[in-house]
C-alpha positions in Angstrom: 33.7 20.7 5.0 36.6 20.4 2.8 36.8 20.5 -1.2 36.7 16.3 -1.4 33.7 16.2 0.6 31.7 18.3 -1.1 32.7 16.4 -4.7 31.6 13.5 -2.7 28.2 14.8 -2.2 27.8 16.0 -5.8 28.4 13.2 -7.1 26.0 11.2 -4.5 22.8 14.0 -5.6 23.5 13.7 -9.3 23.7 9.5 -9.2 20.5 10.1 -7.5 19.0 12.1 -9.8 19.8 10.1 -12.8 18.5 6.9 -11.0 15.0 8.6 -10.0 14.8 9.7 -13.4 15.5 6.8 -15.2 13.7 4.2 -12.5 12.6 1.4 -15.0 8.5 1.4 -14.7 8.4 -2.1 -13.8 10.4 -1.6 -10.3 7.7 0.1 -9.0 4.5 -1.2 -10.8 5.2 -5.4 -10.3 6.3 -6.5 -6.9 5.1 -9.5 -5.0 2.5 -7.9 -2.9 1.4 -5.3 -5.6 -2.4 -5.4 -6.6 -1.0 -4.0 -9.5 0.8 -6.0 -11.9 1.5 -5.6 -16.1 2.4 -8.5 -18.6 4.6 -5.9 -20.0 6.3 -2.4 -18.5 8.3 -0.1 -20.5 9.9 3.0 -19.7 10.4 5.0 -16.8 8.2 6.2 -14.0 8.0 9.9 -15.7 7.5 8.6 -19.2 5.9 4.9 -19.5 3.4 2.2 -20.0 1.7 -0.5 -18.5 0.3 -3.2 -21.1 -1.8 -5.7 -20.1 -2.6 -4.4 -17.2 -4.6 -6.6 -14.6 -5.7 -5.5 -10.9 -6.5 -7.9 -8.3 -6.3 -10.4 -11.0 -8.9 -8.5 -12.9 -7.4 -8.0 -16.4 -7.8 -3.8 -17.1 -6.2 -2.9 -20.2 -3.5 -1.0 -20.8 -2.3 2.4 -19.4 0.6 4.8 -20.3 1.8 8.0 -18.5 4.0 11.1 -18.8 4.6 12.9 -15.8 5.0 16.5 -15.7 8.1 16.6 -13.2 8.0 20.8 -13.2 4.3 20.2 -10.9 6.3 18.1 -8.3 7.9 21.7 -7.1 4.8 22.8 -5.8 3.8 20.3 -4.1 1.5 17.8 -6.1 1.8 14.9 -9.0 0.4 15.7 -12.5 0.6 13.0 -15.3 -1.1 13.0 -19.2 -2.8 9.3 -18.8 -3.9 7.2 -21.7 -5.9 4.4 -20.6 -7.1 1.6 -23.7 -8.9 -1.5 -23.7 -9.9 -3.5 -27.0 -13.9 -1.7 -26.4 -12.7 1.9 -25.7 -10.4 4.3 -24.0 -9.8 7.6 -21.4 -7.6 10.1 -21.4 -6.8 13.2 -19.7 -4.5 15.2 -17.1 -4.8 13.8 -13.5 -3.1 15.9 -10.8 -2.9 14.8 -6.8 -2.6 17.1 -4.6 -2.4 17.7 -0.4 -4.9 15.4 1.6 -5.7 13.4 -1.4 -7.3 16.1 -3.4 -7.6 15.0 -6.7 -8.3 16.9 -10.1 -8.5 16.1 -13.6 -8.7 18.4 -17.5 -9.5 17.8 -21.0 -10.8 14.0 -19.6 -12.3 12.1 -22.2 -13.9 8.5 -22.5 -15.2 5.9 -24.8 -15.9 2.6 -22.9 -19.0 0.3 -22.1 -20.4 -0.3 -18.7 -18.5 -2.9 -17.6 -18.8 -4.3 -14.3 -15.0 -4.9 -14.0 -14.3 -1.6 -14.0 -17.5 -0.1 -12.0 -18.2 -3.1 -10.1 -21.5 -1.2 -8.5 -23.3 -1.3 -12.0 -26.0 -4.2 -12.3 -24.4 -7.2 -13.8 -27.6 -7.2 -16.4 -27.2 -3.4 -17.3 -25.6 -2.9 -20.5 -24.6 0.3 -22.4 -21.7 2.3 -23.5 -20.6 6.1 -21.9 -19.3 8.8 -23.2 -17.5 11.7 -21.2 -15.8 15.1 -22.5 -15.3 17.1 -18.9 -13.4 20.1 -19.5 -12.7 19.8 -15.4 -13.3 18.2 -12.3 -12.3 18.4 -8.9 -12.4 15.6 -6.2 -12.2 16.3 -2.6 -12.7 13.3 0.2 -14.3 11.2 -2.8 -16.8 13.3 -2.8 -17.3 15.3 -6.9 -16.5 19.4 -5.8 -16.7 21.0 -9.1 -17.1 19.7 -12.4 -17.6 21.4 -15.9 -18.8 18.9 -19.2 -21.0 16.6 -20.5 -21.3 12.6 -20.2 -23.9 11.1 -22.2 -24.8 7.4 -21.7 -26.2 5.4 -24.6 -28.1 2.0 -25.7 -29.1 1.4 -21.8 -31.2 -1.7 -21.2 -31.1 -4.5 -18.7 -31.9 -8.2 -18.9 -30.8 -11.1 -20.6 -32.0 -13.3 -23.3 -35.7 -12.5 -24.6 -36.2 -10.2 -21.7 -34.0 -7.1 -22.5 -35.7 -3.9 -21.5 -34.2 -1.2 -23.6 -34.2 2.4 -21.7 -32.5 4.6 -24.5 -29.9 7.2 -24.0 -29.4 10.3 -21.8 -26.9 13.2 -21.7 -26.1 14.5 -18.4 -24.5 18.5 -18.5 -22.6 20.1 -15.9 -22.6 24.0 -17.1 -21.4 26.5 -15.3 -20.3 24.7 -12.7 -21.5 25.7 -9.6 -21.1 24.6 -5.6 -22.4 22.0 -5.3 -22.2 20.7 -8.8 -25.8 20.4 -10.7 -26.2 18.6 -13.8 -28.9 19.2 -16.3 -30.7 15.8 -17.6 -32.3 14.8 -20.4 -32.9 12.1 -22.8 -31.7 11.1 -26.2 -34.0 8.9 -27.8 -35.4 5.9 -26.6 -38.6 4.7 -25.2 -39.2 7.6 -22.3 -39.0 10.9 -22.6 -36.6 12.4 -19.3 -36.0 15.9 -18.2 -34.7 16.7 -14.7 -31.8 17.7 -12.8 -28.8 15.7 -10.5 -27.4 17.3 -7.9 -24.2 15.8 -6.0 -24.1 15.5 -2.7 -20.5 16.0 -0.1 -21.2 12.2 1.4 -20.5 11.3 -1.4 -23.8 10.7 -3.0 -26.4 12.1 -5.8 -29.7 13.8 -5.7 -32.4 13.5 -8.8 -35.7 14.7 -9.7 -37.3 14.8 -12.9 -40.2 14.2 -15.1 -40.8 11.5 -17.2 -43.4 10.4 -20.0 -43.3 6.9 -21.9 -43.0 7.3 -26.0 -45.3 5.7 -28.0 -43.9 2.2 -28.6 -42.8 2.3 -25.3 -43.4 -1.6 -23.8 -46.2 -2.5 -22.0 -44.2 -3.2 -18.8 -42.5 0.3 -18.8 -46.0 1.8 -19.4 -47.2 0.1 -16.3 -44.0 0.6 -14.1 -44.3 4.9 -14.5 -48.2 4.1 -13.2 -46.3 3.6 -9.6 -45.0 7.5 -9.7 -48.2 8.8 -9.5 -50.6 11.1 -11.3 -49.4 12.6 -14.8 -49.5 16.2 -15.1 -51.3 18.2 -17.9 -48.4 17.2 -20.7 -48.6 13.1 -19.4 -45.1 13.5 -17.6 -45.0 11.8 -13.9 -42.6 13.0 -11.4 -39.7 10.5 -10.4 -37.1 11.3 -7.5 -33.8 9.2 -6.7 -31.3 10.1 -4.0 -28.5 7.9 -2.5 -24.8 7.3 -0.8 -21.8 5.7 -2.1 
């Protein structure tokens, strides 16, 4: 191959380069048949931002990104995300690896539960969560590891004169072990929780705990924790949930 050719070439891998690394954001985020689509993209696909962000037609919030181009070397796709609605935010480092494993650090989060973005919650379940997870580590959608502490606060369902209020929990993940078990207890409210959450590979959740109603607790809380059986010595029932996602 003579001199010319190899100028040719060159010059070929460095136009490249220079478009790859300056690819305006919203080439690759809009598009006719994307799910994804932003009133507003800036930037590039290594350093950018997505306002007004809607998926499916479901309007998000806004997300920004800067991708940490060193990771791509070995192999995966790191990014710092910011992620901000007008009732909260996230943030944290994501990484994706081989077969879709996924992992995350420093992740923290502010938001409500919203149906939009967990559309499994209850419609009538209301409440606001709060997440600082030093790590976590996702294999076939299915939680492997995870190290921190989400708490969730102000839950109660129903609408109108019928609100039930249920109080707040903290749910700790420390050590982490294999599989992951989080320690649960309550935060105040109307029943007093204690128990433990194991996560299951299906993906899925296994809990059992004790719990005793506060006084002031309603009358039709009282008389639901009648249906978990006999109290033991300190008036706390036992209560076990498992299931699949």
């Amino acid at each position: 191959m003579n001199r010319s050719i190899w100028l040719s070439v060159l010059v070929v891998l460095v136009f490249a380069v220079i478009l790859i690394a300056r690819l305006p954001a919203d080439w690759v985020l809009s598009g006719p048949r994307s799910d994804l689509t932003c009133a507003d993209a800036a930037g590039t696909i290594w350093h950018g931002s997505c306002s007004g962000m809607t998926v499916k037609g479901q309007a998000i919030g806004d997300l920004s990104w800067e991708v940490f181009a060193s990771r791509l070397l070995t192999g995966k796709f790191a990014a710092f995300v910011v992620f901000t609605r007008a009732t909260g935010s996230a943030r944290g480092t994501v990484e994706v690896g081989f077969g879709g494993h996924l992992s995350g650090r420093d992740i923290h989060l502010d938001l409500p539960l919203d149906p939009t973005l967990l559309p499994q919650l209850p419609r009538d379940l209301t409440g606001r969560v709060h997440a600082d997870l030093a790590s976590i580590q996702v294999s076939r959608h299915a939680i492997t590891s995870v190290q921190g502490q989400i708490e969730a606060h102000d839950l109660q369902m129903g609408a109108g004169g019928a609100i039930q209020p249920f109080g707040s929990y903290s749910l700790t993940f420390n050590p982490p072990s294999t599989p992951p078990v989080g320690q649960l207890r309550d935060l105040g409210g109307p029943l007093e929780v204690e128990g433990t959450v194991r996560l299951t590979p299906e993906p899925g959740f296994n809990l059992q705990g004790l719990v005793k109603a506060r006084p002031g607790a309603s009358e039709a809380l009282v008389r639901e924790l009648q249906f978990l059986g006999s109290p033991d010595a300190q008036g706390r029932r036992p209560f076990a949930l498992e299931s699949s996602f």
